[in-house]
C-alpha positions in Angstrom: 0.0 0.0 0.0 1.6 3.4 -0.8 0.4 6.2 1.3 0.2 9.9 0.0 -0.6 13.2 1.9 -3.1 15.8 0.5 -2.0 18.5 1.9 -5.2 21.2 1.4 -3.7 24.3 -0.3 -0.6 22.7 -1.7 0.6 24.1 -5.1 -0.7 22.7 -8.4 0.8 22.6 -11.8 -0.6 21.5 -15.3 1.6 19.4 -17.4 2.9 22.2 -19.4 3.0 24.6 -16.5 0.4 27.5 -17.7 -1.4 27.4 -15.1 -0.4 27.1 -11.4 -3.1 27.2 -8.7 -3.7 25.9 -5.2 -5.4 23.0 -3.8 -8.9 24.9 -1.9 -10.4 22.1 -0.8 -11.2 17.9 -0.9 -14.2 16.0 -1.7 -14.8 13.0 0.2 -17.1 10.1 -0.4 -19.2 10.0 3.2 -18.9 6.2 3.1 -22.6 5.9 3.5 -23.2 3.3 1.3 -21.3 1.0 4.0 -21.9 -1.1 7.2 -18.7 0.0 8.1 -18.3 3.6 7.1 -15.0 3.4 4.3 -14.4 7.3 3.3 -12.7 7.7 0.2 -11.3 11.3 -1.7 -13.0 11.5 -4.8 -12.5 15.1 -5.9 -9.8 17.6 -5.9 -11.1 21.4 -6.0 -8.4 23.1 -8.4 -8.4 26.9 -7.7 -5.9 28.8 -10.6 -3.5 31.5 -9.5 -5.1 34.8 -9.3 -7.9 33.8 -11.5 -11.1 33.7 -8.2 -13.9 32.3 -9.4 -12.6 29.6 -11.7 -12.0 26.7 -9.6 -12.1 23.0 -11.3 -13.4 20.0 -9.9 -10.7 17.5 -10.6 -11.2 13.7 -10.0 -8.4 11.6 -8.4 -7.5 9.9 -10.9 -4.3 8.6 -13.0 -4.3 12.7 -14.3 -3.2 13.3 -10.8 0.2 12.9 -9.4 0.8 13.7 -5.7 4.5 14.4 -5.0 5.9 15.6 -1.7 5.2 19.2 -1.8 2.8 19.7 -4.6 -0.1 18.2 -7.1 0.8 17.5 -10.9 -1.9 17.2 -13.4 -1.7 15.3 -16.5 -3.9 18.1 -18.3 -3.0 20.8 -20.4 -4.3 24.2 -20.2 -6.8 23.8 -22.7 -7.6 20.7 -21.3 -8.2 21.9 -17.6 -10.1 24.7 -18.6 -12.8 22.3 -19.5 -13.0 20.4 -16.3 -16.7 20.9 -14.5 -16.5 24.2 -12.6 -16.5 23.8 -9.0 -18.0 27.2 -8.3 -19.4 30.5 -10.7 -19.3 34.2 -10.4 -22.5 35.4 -10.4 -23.3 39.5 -11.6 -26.4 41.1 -11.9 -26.5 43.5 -14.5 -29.8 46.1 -15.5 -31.3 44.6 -12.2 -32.2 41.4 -14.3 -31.3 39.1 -11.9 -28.3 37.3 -10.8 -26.5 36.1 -14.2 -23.2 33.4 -14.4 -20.5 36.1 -15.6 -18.4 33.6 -18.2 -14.7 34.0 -18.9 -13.1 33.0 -22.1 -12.0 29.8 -22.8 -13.1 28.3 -20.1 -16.2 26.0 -19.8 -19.3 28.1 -18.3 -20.4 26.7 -14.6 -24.0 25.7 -15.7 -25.1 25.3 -19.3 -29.0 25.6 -18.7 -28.3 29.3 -17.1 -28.1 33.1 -18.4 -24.2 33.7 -19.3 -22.9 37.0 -20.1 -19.3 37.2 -21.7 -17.1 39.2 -18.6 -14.7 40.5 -21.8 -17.4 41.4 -23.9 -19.6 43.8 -21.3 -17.8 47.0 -21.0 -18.4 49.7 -20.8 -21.3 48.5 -18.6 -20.3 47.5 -15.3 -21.7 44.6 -14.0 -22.8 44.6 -9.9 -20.5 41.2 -8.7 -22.9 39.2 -6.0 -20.3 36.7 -4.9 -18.9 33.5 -5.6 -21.3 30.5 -5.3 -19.6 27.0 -4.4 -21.0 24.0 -7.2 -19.6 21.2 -5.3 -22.8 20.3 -2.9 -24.9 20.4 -6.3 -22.5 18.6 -8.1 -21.8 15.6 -5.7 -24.5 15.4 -3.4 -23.8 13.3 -0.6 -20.3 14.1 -0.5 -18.2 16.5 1.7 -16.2 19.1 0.9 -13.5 19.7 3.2 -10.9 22.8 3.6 -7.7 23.7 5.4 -8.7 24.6 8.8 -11.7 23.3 9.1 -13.0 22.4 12.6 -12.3 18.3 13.8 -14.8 17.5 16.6 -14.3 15.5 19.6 -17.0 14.0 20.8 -17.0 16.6 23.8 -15.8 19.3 21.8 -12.9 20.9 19.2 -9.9 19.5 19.1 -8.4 21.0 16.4 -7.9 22.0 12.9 -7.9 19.8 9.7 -4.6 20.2 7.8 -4.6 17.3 5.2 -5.2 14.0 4.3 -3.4 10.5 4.1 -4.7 8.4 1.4 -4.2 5.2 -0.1 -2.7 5.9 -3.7 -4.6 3.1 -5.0 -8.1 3.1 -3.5 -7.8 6.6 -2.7 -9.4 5.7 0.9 -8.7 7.6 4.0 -6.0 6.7 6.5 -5.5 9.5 8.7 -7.0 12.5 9.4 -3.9 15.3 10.0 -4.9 17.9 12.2 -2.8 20.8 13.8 -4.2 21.3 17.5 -3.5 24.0 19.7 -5.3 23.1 22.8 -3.0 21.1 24.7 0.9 21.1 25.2 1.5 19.8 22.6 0.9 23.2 20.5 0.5 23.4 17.0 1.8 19.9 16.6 0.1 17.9 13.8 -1.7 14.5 15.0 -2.7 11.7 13.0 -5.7 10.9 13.7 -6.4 7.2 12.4 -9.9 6.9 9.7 -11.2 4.0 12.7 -11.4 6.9 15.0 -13.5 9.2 12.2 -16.9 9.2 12.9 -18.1 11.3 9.6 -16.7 14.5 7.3 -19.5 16.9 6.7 -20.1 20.6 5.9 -19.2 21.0 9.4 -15.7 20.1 9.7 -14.6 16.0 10.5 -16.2 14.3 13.3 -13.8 11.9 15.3 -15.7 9.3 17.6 -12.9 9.8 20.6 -12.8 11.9 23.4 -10.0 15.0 23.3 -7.9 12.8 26.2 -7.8 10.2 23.7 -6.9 12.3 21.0 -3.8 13.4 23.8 -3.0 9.8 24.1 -2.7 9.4 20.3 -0.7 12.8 20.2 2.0 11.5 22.9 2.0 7.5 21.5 3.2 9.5 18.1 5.8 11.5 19.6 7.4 8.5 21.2 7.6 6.8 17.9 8.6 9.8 16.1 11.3 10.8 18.3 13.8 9.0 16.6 17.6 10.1 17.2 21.3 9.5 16.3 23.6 9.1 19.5 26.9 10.9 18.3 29.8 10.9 21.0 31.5 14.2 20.8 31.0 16.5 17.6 28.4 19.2 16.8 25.0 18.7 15.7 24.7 18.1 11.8 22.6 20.5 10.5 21.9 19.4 6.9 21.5 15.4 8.5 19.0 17.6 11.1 17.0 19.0 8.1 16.0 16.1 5.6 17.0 12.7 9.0 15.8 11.6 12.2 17.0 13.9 14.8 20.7 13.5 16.9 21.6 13.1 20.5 25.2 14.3 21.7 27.4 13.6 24.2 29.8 16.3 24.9 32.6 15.6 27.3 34.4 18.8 29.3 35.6 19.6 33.3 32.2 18.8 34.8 31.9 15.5 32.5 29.9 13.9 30.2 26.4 16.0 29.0 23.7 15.2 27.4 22.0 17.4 24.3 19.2 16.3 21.8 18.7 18.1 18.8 15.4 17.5 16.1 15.1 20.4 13.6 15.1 23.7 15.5 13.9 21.7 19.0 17.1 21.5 21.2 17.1 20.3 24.6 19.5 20.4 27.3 19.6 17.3 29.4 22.2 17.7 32.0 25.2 16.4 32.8 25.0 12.3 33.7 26.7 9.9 36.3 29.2 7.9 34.4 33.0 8.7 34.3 34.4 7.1 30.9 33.0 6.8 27.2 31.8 3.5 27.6 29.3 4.3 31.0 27.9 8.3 29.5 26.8 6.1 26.0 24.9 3.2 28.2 23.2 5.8 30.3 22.5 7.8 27.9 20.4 5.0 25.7 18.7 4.1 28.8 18.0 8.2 29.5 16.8 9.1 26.3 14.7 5.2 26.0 12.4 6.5 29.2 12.3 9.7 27.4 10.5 8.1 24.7 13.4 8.5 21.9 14.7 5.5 19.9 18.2 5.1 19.5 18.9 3.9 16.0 22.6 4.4 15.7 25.8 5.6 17.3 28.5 7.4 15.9 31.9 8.4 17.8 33.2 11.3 16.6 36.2 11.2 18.6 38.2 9.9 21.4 38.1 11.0 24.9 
């Protein structure tokens, strides 16, 4: 199985690069149709660079590659333009009532409406009522879901949906990522697995666990995330610190042997420890940094003492 993380309002490029947007929201199959509730992404909502108003409904489908920081479509301009439209402008112009204001090129929101062509109304000025969102008219039954929406505990907020984790193959839902900022663990994102998702609806995602078990999920993760190097003697390796698990260092000087962990820009100072030769400082400082809740995957001697 080969996971992949929407992140909602990643970049997005066409094949030939003419037009770069943003991922503004996710569609996801309410998994109603179930015993056992299976949600599934079904629709990418496509919103071009600067251009309001336009957004696409793309499916997820073999025209959509997810790479680590951003979407590629397999369309061309031409080809995108003429996706459904996930959302219309609507004008009123003359008081005669709300009209879809069409721009060139690209496919109009609703055949069956009034369309006026936005290049071809000057030097009359149309009144602009708002954008109106398609996608509950277009896939009724489904859920559209954007970044920050609200993720319910069952006794309350918890925090704020950031993306998805998928299946690349049957596009179902893993985890739910949320940042949450109620708790010490501030701002940290939290996978949240799709067993503990009650439902996604216009509302935000509903989780069927309390906010202490959400806590309990947040600190199991950051035990088996907190994965360090033990380097004896050295500095810390920025570049390794940047794209690697994180590094713990033993530093040797007049009071004796200390203990430092470094993961990105989190450093932390563990004091000095008991033992008196190399040997002692690296087995107490496995066993410190194991009740921690790090995992030791290497060690690296940098020099002798």
């Amino acid at each position: 199985m080969t996971e992949i993380t929407l992140v909602i309002g990643c970049k997005v490029h066409t094949t030939d690069n003419k037009i770069s947007g943003y991922v503004k929201s996710v569609v996801v199959d309410r998994g109603t149709r179930t015993t056992v509730p299976r949600f599934t992404v079904t629709h990418l909502v496509v919103e071009p660079k600067d251009r309001e108003g336009l957004a696409r409904l793309v499916p997820l489908d073999d025209h959509v590659d997810a790479l680590a920081d951003e979407i590629r479509l397999r369309y061309r301009e031409a080809e995108f333009k003429k996706l459904v439209a996930a959302e219309e402008t609507l004008a009123e112009i003359f008081n005669s009532g709300p009209v879809e204001l069409d721009t060139e090129g690209w496919r109009p929101a609703d055949d069956d409406e009034p369309v006026v062509d936005g290049s071809k109304i000057s030097p009359v000025r149309p009144q602009i009522q708002g954008e109106m969102d398609l996608v509950p008219r277009r896939l009724p039954g489904e859920a559209e879901e954007h970044h920050g929406d609200p993720v319910h505990a069952t006794d309350g907020d918890i925090g704020k949906l950031d993306a998805l984790i998928i299946d690349f193959e049957t596009h179902q839902v893993i985890h739910v990522l949320l940042k949450a900022g109620h708790f010490p663990w501030h701002h940290k994102e939290v996978r949240i697995p799709a067993n503990k998702v009650s439902g996604f609806d216009d509302t935000g995602v509903h989780l069927s666990i309390t906010k202490q078990q959400v806590q309990e999920l947040a600190r199991e993760e950051r035990r088996i995330t907190k994965i360090v190097k033990l380097k004896v003697g050295g500095e810390f390796d920025k570049d390794a610190l940047e794209d690697g698990p994180g590094e713990a260092l033993l530093q040797h000087d007049d009071n004796g042997w200390k203990l430092l962990t470094s993961e990105e820009d989190d450093r932390s100072d563990h004091g000095y420890l008991q033992a008196t030769d190399r040997a002692q400082a690296v087995r107490e400082a496995r066993q410190r940094l194991e009740s921690e809740g790090y995992e030791v995957t290497s060690e690296e001697v940098t020099f002798e003492v």
